[in-house]
N, C-alpha and C positions, 0 to 999 in steps of 0.2 A: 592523539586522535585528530583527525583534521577535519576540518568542515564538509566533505562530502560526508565522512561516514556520520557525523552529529547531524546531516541533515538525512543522511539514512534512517537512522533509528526514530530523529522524528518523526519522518514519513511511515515508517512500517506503526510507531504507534498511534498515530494520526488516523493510518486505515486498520488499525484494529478498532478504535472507537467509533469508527464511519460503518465497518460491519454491525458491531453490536445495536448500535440504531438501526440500520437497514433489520437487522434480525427481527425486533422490538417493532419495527413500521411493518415488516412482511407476516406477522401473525396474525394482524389485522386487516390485511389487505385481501381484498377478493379476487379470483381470477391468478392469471399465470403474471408473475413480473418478472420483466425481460431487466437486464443490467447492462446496462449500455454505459454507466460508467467505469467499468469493468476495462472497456474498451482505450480507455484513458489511462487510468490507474494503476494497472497491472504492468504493462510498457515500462511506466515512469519508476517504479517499484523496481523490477528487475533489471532496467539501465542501472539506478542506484545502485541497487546491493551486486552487482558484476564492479563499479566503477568500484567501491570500497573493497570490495577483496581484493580486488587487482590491488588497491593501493596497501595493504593490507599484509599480501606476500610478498609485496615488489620490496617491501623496506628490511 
C-alpha cells in the first residue's frame, strides 16, 4: 500500500467523522445551511481516491 492510498483512506475517514458532526450540528441548526466546505473537500477526495486507483491498477 503506498502513502497515497493510506492518506486516502485517512481522508475518506476523516470526512466521514466531519459528516457525522455536521449531521449532529445541522439538527440543531435553524434556517437553510449552505456547505461551502463541500467546495473544498469533495475536489481533494476525489483527486485522492482517482490517484490511488490509478496507482492501484497500474501495479
Amino acid at each position: 500500500m503506498t502513502k497515497i492510498q493510506k492518506a486516502t483512506i485517512t481522508a475518506i475517514t476523516l470526512y466521514i467523522l466531519w459528516e457525522i458532526s455536521i449531521w449532529f450540528w445541522a439538527k440543531d441548526a435553524e434556517g437553510a445551511i449552505i456547505r461551502v466546505d463541500l467546495l473544498i473537500v469533495y475536489p481533494i477526495l476525489i483527486i485522492l481516491i482517482g490517484i490511488s486507483t490509478w496507482q492501484k491498477f497500474r501495479k
